[in-house]
N, CA, C and O atoms as CSV, one atom per row, in Angstrom:
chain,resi,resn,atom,element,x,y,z
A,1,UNK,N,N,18.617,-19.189,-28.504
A,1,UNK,CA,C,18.019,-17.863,-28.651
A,1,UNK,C,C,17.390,-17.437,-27.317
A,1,UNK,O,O,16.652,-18.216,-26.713
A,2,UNK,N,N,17.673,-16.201,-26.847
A,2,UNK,CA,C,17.004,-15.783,-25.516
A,2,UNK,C,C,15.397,-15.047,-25.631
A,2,UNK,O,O,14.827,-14.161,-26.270
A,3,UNK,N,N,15.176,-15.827,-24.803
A,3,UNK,CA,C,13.478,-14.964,-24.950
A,3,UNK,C,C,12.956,-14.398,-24.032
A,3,UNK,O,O,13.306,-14.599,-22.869
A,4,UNK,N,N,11.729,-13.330,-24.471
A,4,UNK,CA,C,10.949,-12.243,-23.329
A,4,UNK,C,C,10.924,-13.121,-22.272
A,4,UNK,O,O,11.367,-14.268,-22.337
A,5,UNK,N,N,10.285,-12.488,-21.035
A,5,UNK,CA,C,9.330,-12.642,-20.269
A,5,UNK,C,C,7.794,-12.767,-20.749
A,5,UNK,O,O,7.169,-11.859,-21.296
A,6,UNK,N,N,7.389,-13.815,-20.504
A,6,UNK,CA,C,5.891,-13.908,-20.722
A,6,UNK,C,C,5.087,-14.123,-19.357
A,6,UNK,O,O,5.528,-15.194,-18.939
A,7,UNK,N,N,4.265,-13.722,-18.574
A,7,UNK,CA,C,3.581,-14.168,-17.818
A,7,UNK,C,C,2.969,-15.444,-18.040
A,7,UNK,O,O,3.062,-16.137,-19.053
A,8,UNK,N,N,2.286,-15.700,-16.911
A,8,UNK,CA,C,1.827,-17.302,-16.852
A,8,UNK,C,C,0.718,-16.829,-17.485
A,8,UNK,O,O,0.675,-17.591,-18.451
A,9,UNK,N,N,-0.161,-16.127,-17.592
A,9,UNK,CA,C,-1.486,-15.942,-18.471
A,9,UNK,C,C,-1.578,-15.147,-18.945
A,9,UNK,O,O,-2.702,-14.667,-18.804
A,10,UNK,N,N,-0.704,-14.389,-19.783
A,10,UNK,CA,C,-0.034,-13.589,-20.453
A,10,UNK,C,C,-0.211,-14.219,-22.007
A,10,UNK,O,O,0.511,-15.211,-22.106
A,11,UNK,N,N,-1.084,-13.896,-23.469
A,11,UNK,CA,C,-1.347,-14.660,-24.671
A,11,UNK,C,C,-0.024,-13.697,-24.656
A,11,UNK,O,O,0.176,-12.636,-24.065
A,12,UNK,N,N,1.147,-14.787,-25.891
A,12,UNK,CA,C,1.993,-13.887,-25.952
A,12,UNK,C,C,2.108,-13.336,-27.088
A,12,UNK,O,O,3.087,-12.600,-27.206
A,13,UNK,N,N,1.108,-13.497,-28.393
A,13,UNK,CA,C,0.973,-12.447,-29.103
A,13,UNK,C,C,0.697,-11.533,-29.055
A,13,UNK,O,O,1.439,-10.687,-29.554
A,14,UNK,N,N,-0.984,-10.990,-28.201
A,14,UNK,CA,C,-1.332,-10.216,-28.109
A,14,UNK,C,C,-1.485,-9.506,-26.542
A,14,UNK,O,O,-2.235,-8.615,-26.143
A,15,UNK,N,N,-0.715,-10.093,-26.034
A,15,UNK,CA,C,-0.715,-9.227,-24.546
A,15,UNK,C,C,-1.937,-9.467,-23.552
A,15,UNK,O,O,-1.916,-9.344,-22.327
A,16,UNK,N,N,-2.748,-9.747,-24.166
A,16,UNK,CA,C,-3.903,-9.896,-23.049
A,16,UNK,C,C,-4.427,-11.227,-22.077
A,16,UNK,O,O,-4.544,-12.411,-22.393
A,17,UNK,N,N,-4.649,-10.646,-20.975
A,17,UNK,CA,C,-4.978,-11.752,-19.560
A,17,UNK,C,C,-5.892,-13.101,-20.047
A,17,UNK,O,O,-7.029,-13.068,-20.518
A,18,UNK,N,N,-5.353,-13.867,-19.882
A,18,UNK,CA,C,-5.907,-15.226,-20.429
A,18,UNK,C,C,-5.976,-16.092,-19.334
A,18,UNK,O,O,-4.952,-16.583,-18.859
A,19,UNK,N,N,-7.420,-16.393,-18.760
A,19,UNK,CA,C,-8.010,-17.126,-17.916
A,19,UNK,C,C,-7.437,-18.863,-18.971
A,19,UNK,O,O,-7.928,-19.297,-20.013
A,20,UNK,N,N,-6.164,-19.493,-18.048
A,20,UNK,CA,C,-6.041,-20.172,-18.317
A,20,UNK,C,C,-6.870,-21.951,-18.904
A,20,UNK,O,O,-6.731,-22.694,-19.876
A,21,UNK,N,N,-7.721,-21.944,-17.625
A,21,UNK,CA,C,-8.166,-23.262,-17.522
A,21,UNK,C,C,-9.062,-22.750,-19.129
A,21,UNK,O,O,-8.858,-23.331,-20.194
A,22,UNK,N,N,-10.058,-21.545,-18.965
A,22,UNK,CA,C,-11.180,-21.649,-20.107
A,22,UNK,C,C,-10.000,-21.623,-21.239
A,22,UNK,O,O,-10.444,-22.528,-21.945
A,23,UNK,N,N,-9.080,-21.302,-21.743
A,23,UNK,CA,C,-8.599,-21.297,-22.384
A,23,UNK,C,C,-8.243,-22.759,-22.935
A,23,UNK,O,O,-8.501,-22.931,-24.127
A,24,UNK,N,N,-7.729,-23.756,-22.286
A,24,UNK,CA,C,-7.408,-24.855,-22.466
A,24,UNK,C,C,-8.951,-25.713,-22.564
A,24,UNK,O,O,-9.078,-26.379,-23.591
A,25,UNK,N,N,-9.726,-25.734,-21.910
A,25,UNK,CA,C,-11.522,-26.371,-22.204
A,25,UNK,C,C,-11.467,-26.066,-24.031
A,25,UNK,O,O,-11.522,-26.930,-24.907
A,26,UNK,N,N,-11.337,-24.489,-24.226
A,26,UNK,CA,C,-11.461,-24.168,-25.742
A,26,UNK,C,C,-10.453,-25.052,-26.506
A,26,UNK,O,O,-10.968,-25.439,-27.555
A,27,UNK,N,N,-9.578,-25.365,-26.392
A,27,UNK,CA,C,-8.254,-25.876,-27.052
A,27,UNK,C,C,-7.524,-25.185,-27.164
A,27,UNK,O,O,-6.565,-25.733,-27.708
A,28,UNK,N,N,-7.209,-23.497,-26.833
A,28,UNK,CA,C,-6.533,-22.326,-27.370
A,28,UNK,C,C,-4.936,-22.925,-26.068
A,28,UNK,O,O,-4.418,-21.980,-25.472
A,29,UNK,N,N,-4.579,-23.778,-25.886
A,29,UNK,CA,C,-3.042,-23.773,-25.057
A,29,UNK,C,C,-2.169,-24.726,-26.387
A,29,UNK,O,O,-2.540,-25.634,-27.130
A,30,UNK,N,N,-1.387,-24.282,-26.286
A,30,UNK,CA,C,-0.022,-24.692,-26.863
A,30,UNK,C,C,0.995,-25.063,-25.923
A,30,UNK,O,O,0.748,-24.586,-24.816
A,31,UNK,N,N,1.997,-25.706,-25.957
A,31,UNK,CA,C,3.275,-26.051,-25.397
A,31,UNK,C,C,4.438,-25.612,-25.802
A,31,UNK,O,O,4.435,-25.717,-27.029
A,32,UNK,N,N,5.440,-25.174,-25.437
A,32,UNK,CA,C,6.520,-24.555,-26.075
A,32,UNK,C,C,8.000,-24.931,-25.466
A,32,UNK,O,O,8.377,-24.329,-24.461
A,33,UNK,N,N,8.489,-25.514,-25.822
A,33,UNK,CA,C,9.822,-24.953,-24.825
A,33,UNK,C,C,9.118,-26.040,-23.514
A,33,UNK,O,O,9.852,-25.891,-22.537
A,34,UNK,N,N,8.216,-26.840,-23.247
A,34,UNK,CA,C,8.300,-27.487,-22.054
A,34,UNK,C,C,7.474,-26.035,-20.845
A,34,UNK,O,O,7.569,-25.847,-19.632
A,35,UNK,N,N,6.821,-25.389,-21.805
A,35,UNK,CA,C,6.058,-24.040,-21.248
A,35,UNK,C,C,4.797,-24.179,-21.837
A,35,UNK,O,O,4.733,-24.357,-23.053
A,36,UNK,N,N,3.527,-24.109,-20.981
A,36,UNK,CA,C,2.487,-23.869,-21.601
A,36,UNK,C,C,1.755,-22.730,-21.956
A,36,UNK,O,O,1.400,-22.122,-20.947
A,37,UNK,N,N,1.374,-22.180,-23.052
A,37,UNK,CA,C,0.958,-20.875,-23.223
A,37,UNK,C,C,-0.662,-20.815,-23.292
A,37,UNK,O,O,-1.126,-21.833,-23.804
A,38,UNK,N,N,-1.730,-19.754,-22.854
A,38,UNK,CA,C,-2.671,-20.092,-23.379
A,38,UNK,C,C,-3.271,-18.248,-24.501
A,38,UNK,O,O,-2.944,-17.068,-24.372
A,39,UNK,N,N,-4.001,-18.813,-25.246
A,39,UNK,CA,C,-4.584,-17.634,-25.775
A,39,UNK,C,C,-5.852,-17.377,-26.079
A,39,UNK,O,O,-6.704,-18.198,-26.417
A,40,UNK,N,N,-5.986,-16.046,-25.935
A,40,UNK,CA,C,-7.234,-15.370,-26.110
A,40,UNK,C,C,-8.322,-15.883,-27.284
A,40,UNK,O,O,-9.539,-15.740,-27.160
A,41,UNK,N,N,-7.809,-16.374,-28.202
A,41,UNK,CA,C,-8.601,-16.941,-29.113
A,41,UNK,C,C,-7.668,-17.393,-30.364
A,41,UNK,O,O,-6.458,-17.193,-30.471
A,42,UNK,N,N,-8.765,-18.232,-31.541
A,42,UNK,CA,C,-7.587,-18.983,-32.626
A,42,UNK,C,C,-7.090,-18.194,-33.203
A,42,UNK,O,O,-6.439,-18.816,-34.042
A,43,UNK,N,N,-6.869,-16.775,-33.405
A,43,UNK,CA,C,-5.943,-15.769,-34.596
A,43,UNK,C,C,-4.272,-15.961,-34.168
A,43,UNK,O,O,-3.254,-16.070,-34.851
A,44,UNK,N,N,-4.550,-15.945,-32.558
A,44,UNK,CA,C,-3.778,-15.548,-32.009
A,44,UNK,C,C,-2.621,-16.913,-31.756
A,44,UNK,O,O,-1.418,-16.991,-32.006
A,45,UNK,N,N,-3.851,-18.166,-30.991
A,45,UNK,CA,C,-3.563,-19.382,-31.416
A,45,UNK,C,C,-2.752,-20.119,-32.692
A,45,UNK,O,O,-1.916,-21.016,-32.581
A,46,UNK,N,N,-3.085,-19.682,-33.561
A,46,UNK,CA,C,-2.653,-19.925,-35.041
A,46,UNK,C,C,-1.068,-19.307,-35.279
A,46,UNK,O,O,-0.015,-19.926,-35.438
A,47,UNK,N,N,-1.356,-17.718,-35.236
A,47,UNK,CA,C,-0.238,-17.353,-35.256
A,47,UNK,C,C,1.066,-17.556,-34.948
A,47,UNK,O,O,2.013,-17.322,-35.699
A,48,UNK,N,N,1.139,-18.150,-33.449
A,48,UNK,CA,C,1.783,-18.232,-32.739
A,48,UNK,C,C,2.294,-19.720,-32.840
A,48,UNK,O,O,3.500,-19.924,-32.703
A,49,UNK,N,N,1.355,-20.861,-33.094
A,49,UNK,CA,C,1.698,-22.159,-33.871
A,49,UNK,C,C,2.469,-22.248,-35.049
A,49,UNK,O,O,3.392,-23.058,-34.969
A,50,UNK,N,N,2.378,-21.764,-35.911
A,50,UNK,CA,C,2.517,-21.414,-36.966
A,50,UNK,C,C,4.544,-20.802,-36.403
A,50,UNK,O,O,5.443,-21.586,-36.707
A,51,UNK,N,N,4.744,-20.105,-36.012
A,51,UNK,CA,C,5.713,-19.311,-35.250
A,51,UNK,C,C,6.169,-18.511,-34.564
A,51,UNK,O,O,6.545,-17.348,-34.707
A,52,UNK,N,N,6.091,-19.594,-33.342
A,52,UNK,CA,C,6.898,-19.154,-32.135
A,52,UNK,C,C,7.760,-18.396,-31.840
A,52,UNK,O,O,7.571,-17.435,-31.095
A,53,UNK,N,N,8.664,-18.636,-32.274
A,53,UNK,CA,C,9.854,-17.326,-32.162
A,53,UNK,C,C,9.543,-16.405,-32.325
A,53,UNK,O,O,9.569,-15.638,-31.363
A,54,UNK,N,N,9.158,-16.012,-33.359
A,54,UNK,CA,C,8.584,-14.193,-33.818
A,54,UNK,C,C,7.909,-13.604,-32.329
A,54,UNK,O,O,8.120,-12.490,-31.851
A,55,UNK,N,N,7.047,-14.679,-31.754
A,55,UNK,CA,C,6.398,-14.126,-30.804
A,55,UNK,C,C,7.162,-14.441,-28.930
A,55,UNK,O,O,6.679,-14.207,-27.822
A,56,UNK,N,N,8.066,-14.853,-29.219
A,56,UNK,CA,C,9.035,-15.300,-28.133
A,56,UNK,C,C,10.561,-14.669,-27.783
A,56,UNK,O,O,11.449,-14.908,-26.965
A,57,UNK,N,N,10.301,-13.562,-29.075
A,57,UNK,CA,C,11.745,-13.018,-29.064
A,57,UNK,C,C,12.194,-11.948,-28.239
A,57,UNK,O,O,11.410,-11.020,-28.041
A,58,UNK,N,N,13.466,-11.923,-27.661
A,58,UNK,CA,C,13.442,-10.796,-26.956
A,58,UNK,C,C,12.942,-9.446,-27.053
A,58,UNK,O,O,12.594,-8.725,-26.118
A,59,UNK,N,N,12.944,-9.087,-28.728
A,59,UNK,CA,C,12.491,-7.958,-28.986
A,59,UNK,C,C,11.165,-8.087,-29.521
A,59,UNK,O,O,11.019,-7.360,-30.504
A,60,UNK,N,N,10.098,-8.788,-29.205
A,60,UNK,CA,C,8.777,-8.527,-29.742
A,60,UNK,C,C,8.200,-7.596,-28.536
A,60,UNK,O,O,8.589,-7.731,-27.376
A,61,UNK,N,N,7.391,-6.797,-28.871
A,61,UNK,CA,C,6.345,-6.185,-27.782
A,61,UNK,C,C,4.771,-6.844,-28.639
A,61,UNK,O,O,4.469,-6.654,-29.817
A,62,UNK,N,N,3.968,-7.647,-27.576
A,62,UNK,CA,C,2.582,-7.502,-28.497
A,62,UNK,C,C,1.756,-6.460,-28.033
A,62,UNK,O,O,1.485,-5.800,-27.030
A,63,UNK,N,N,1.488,-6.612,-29.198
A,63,UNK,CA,C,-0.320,-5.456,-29.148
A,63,UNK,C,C,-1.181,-6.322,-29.982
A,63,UNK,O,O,-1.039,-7.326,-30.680
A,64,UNK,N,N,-2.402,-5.299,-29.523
A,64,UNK,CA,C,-3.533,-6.160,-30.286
A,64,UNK,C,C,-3.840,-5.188,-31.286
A,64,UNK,O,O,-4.697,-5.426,-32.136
């Protein structure tokens, strides 16, 4: 399956700039694909654990 572009600190549910390191101190990084993601907080965290793809797909745009 081909997927977006995500920036490196890019949450990729919700689009917003994610100061990596605090992100990972919190626990909010995941691994994916041999890619580390981090996020803005656990909704987003969760979501995205829960399933990846939805939020990795070529055609997702996030918003918050």
């Amino acid at each position: 399956m081909a997927h977006r572009t995500v920036a490196p600190n890019e949450d990729p549910v919700c689009g917003m700039t994610v100061d990596i390191e605090q992100a990972r101190a919190k626990g909010l990084v995941l691994e994916e694909d041999g890619r580390e993601f981090g996020f803005c907080g656990k909704g987003c965290f969760l979501e995205f654990r829960d399933d990846p793809e939805t939020y990795l797909a070529e055609g997702y745009s996030p918003s918050m």
